[in-house]
C-alpha positions as CSV (number, residue, x, y, z in Angstrom):
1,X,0.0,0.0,0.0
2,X,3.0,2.7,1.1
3,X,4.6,1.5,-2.3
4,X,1.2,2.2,-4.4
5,X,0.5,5.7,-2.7
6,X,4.7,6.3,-3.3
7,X,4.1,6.0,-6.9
8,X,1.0,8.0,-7.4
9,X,2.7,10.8,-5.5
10,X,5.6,10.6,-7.9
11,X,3.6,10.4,-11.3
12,X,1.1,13.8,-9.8
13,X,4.4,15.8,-9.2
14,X,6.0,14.6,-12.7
15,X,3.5,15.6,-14.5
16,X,3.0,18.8,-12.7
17,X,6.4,19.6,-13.0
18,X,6.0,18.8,-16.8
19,X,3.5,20.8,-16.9
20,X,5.0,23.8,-15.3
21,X,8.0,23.3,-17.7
22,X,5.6,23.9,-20.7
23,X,3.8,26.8,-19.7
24,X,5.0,30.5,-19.4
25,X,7.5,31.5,-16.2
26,X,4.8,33.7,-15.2
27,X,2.8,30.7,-14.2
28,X,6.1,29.5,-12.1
29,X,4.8,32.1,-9.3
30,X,1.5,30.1,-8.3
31,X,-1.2,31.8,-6.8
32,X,-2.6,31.3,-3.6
33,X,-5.7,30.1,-5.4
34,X,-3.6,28.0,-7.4
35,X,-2.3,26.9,-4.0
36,X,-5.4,26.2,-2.4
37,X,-6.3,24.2,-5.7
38,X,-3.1,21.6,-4.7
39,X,-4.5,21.4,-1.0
40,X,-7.8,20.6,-2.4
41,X,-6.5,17.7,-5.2
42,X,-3.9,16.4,-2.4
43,X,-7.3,15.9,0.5
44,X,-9.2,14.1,-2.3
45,X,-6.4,11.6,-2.8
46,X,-4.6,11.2,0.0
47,X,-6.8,12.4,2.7
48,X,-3.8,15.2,3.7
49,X,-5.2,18.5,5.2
50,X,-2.0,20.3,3.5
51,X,0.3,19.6,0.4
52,X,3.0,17.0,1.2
53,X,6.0,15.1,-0.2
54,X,6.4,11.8,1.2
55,X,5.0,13.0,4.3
56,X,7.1,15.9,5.0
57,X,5.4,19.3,5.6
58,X,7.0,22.3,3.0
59,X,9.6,23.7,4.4
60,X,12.8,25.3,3.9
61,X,14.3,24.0,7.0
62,X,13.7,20.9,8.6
63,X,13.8,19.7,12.0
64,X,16.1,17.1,13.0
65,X,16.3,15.4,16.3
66,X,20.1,15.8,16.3
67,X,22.9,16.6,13.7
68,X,24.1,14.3,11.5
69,X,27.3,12.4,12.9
70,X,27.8,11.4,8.7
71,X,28.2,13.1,5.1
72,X,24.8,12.8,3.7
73,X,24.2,12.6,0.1
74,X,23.6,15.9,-1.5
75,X,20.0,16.6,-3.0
76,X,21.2,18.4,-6.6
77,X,18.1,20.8,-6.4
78,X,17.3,24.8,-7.6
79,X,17.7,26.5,-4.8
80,X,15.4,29.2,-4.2
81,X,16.3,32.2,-1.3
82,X,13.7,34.7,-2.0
83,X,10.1,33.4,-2.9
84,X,8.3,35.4,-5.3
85,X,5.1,37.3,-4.1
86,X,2.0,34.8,-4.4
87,X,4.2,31.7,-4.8
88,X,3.4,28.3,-2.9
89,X,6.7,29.1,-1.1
90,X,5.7,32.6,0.0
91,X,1.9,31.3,1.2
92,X,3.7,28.1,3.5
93,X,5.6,30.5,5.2
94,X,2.7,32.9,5.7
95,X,1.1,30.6,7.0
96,X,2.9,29.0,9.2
97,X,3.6,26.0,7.5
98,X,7.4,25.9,8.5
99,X,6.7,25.6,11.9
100,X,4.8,22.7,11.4
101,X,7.1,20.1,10.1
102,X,7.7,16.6,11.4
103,X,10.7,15.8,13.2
104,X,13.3,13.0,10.5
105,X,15.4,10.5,12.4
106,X,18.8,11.7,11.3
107,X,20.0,8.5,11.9
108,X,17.3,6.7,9.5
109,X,18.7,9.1,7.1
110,X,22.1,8.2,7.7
111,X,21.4,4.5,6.8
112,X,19.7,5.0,3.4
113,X,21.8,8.2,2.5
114,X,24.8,8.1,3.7
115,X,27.6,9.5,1.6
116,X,30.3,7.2,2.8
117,X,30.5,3.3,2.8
118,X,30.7,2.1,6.1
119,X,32.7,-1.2,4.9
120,X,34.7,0.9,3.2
121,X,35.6,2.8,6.2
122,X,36.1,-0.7,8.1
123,X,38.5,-2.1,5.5
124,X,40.6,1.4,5.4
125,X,41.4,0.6,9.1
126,X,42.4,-2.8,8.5
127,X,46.0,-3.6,9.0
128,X,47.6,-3.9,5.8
129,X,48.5,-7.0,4.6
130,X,52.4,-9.1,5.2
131,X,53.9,-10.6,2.1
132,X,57.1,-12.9,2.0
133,X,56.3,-15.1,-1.3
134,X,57.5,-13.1,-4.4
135,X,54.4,-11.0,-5.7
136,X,53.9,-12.9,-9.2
137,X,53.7,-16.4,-7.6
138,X,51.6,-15.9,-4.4
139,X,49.1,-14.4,-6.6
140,X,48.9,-17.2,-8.9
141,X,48.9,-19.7,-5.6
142,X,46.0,-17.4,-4.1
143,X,43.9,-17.9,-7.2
144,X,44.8,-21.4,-7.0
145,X,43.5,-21.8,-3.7
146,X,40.4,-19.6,-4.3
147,X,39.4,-22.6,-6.5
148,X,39.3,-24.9,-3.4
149,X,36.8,-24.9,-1.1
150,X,38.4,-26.3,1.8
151,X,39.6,-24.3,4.9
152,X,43.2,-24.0,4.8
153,X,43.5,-25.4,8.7
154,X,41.4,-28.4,7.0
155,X,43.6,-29.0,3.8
156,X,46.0,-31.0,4.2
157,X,43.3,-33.3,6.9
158,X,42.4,-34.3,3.8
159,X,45.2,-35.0,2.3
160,X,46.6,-37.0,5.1
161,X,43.3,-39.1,5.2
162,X,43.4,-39.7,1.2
163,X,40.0,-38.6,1.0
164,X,38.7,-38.7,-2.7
165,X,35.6,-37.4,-1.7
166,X,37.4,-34.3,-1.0
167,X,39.8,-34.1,-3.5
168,X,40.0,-34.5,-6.8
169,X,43.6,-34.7,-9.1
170,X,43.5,-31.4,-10.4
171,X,43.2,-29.7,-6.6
172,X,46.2,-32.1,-5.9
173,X,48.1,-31.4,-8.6
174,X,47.5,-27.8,-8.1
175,X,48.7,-28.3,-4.8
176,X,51.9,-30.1,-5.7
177,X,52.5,-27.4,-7.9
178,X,52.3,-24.8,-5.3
179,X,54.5,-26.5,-2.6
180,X,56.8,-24.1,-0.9
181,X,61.0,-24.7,-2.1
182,X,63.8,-24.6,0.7
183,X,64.0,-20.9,0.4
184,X,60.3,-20.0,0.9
185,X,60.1,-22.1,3.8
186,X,63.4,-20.5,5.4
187,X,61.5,-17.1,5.0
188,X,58.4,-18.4,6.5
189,X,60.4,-19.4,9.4
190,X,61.9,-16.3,10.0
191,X,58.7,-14.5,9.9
192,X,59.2,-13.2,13.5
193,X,55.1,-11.0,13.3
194,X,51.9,-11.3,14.1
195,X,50.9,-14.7,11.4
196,X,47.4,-13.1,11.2
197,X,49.0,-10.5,9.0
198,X,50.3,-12.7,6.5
199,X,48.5,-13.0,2.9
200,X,46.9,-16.5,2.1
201,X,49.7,-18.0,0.5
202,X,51.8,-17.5,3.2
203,X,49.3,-19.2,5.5
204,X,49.3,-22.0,3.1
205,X,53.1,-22.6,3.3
206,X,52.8,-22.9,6.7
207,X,49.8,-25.2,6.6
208,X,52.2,-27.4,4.0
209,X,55.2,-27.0,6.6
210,X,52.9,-28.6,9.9
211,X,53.3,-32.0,7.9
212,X,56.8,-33.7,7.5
213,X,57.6,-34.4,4.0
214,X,54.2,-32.5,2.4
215,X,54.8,-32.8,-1.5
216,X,55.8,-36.1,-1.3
217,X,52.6,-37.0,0.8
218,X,50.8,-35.4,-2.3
219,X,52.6,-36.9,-5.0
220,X,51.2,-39.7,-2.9
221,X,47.9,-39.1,-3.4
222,X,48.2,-38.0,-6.9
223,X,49.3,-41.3,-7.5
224,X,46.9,-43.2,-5.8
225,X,44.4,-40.8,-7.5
226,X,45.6,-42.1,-10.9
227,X,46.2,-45.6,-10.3
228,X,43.2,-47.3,-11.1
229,X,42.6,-45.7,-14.4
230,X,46.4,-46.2,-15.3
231,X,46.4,-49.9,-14.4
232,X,43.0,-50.2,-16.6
233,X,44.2,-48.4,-19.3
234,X,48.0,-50.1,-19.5
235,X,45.9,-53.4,-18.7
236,X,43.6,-53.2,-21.8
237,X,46.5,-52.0,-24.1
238,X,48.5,-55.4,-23.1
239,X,45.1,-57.3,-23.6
240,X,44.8,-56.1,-27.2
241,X,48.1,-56.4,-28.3
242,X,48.3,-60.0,-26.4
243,X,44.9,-60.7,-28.9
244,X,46.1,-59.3,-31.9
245,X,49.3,-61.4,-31.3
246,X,47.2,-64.8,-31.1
247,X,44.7,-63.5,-33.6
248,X,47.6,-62.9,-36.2
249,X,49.4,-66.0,-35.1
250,X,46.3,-68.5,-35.7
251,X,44.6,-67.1,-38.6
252,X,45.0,-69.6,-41.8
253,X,43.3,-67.4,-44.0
254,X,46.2,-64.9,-43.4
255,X,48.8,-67.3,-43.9
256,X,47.3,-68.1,-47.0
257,X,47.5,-64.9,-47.8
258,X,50.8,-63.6,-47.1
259,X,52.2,-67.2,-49.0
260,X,50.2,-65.7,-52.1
261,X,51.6,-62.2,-51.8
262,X,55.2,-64.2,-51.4
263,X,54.4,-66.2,-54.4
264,X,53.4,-62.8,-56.3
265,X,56.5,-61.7,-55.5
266,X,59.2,-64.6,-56.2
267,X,57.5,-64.6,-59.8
268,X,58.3,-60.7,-60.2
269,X,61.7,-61.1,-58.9
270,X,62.6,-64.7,-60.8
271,X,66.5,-64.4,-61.9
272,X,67.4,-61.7,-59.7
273,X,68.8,-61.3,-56.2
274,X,65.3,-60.8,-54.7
275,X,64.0,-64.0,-55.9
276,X,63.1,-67.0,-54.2
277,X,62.7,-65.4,-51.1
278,X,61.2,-67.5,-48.0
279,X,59.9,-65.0,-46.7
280,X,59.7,-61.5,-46.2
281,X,59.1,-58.2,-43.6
282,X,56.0,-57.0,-42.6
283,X,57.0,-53.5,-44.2
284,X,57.2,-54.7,-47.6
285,X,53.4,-55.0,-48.0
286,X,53.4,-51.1,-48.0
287,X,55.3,-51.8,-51.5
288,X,52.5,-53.5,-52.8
289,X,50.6,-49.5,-53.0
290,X,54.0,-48.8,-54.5
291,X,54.7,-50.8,-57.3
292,X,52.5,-49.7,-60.1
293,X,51.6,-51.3,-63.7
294,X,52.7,-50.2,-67.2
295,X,49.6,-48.0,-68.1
296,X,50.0,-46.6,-63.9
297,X,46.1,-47.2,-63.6
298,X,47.0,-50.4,-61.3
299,X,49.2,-51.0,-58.8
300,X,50.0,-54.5,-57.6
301,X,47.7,-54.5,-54.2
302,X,45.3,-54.2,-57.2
303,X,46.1,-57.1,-59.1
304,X,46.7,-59.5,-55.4
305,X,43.2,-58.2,-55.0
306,X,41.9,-59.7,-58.0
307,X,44.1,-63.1,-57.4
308,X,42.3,-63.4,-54.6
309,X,39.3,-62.7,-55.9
310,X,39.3,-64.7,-59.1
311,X,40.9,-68.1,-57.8
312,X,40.8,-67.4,-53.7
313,X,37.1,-65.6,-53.0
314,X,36.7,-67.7,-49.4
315,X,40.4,-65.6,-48.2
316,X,38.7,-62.1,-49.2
317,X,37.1,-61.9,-45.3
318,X,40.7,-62.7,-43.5
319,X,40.0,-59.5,-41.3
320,X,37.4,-61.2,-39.8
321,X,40.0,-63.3,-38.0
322,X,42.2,-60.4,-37.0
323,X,39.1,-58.3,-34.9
324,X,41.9,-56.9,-32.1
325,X,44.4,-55.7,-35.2
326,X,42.9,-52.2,-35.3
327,X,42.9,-51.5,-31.9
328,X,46.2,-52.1,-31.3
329,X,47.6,-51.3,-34.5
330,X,47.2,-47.6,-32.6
331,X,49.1,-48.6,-29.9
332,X,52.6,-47.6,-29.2
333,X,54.8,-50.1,-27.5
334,X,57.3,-48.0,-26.5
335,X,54.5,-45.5,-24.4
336,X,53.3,-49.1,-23.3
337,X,56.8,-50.2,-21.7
338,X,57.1,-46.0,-20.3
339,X,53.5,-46.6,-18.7
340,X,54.5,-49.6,-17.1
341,X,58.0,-48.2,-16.2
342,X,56.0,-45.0,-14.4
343,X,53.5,-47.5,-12.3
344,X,56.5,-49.6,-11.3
345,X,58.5,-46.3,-10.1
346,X,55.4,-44.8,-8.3
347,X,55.1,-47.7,-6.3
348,X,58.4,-48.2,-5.2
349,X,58.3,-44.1,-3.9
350,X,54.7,-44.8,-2.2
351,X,56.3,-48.0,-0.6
352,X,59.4,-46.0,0.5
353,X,57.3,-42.7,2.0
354,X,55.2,-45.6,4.0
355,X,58.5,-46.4,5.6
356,X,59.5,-42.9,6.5
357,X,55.7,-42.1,8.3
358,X,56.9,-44.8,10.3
359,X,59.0,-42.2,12.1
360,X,56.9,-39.4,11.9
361,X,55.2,-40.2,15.0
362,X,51.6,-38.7,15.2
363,X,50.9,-36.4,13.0
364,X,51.2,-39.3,10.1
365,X,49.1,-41.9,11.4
366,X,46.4,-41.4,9.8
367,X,48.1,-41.2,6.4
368,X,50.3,-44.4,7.4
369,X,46.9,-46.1,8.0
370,X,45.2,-45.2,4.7
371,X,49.2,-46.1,2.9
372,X,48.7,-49.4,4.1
373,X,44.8,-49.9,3.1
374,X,45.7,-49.0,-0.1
375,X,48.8,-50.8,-0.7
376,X,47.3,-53.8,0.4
377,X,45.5,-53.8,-2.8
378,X,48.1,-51.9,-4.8
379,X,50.7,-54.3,-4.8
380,X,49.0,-57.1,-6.4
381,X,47.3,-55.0,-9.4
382,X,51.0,-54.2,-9.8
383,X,52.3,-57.3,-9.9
384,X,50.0,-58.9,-12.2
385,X,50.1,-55.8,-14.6
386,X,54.1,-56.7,-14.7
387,X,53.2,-60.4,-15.1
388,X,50.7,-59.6,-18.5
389,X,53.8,-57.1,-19.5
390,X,56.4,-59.4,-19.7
391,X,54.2,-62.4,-21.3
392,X,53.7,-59.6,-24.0
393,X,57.5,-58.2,-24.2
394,X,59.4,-61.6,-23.8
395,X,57.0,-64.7,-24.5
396,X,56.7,-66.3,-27.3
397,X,55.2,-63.4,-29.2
398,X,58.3,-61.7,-28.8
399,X,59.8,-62.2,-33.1
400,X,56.3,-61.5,-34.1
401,X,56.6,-58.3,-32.1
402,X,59.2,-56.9,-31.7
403,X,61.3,-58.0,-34.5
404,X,58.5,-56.8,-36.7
405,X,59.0,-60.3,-39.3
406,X,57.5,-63.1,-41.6
């Protein structure tokens, strides 16, 4: 209801005032009729026995209950010092009208119209920040840590627990990134002050310094993070290179095959050093594409291709026998032996950090106790990942492999 009568008050006196601004000045200097007019519209509406704005009387002072204690926000108005003869301004004050104006709460006024910010004022006397950490890299470790949620005191809780719930491998990578270097931590050390004044990456060094051996504890749980996918991943590489092996190894079709492309070839080098051949390296069916006919609108995977189809049609489906090529045709066996290289290495440094917590007393008990839970398990996917690994490196695969020949 206040809001509905607010905006019916401001709609009259705009259009007054537009309408004042359109006729002549003369017309500026209202009458007393004219006045009297006002008083009359503003009863009918509002039910006021004199003109008001938002409840406050005309007046050209008015009464506070006390000065303000606060710069207030100016009112950009046309001052007026001398009221015409006959004006709404002259009539109020012969009237008495001035003498009748409410009381404002200069302190309700203060609230709404203050001219100053009152945090503003708050964070002006706030003790200006300490910094220790060169200015470039505490910033970037401050945005770092604005991206995780967790209390600073309640960090590295976390970490010490292994708590995926909590954190993710991007946070702890972020972290790990962020540790603090020999020097940093000397100059947190030193920092003699009041540690209240210190900027958030400071306070994060020295959360990081409370635990013994901190980015290795993280590298920890970075790897422990990463393990199961990497132990998935390197596993189902192995598996499809292990199939592809077998698939390639046992497929007659293929073998009838390849003798047909060896034939092919032992009648196109007859009489020369290349002929009778027994057999030949898997890179040489990549000249096949190579070696075209006479007229060059053949080339000799062309003509194999219709050998095969002409007097061997039942061979033409041999793929169908080698379903794990493809998949491990895009596999890389030197990443593959790196892969297993970094699991192997990331478990030895996990089992050798389990044996310094031993010594770490309490603060890395919970860690040591989580270490074990998850070596426990650890161990063994390692050690059967190495077992498929070698079976795939050394065993009996290893000519068709690694050796790359037929």
């Amino acid at each position: 209801m206040f809001r509905r009568k607010c905006l019916i008050i401001h709609m009259t006196f705009l259009i007054f005032t537009l309408f004042v601004m359109n006729v002549s000045v003369v017309y500026l200097c209202l009458s007393f009729v004219d006045f009297r007019i006002i008083c009359s519209f503003s009863e009918c509406i509002y039910g006021c026995k004199r003109p008001c704005i938002y409840g406050c009387a005309l007046s050209r002072t008015s009464a506070v209950k006390s000065q303000p204690t606060k710069k207030l926000k100016p009112l950009h108005w046309s001052k007026i010092n001398k009221p015409a003869q006959g004006s709404m301004w002259a009539e109020s004050q012969k009237h008495g009208e001035t003498s009748r104006a409410p009381e404002f709460d200069i302190s309700g006024l203060e609230n709404i119209l203050s001219a100053s910010n009152p945090n503003a004022d708050k964070a002006a006397n706030k003790p200006e920040k300490i910094s220790l950490i060169e200015h470039r890299r505490a910033y970037n470790c401050e945005i770092m840590l604005s991206k995780v949620k967790t209390p600073l005191n309640e960090l590295m809780d976390a970490v010490l627990a292994l708590d995926e719930a909590e954190m993710d491998l991007e946070r702890v990578d972020n972290l790990i990134k962020f540790c603090p270097t020999k020097e940093e931590m000397e100059q947190i050390k030193g920092f003699k002050g009041d540690k209240e004044l210190l900027g958030k990456c400071e306070l994060f060094f020295m959360e990081l310094m409370k635990v013994p051996r901190s980015e290795a504890k993280l590298r920890v749980f970075s790897y422990k993070l990463q393990f199961s996918t990497q132990v998935s991943d390197l596993s189902t590489s192995l598996n499809y290179v292990y199939l592809s092996v077998e698939q390639v190894r046992s497929s007659v079709k293929l073998r009838r095959v390849m003798q047909t492309i060896l034939s092919l070839g032992n009648a196109l080098n007859q009489g020369t050093a290349r002929g009778s051949a027994v057999g030949f390296r898997l890179d040489s069916i990549l000249k096949l594409n190579e070696t075209r006919a006479r007229n060059n609108k053949m080339t000799l995977m062309h003509y194999l291709c219709k050998v095969l189809a002409d007097k061997l049609p039942e061979l033409l489906d041999f793929s169908k026998e080698l379903s794990s090529l493809e998949p491990a045709s895009k596999i890389q066996l030197k990443l593959l032996a790196e892969e297993m290289q970094n699991i192997t290495k990331g478990l030895e440094k996990v089992i050798h950090e389990k044996k310094l917590c031993k010594k770490d007393g309490h603060v890395s008990e919970r860690f040591l106790k989580s270490l074990k839970k998850f070596l426990r398990s650890a161990e063994a996917s390692v050690k059967c990942l190495a077992s498929q690994y070698s079976g795939v490196k050394c065993g009996r695969f290893n000519s068709l492999l690694w050796r790359r020949s037929c």
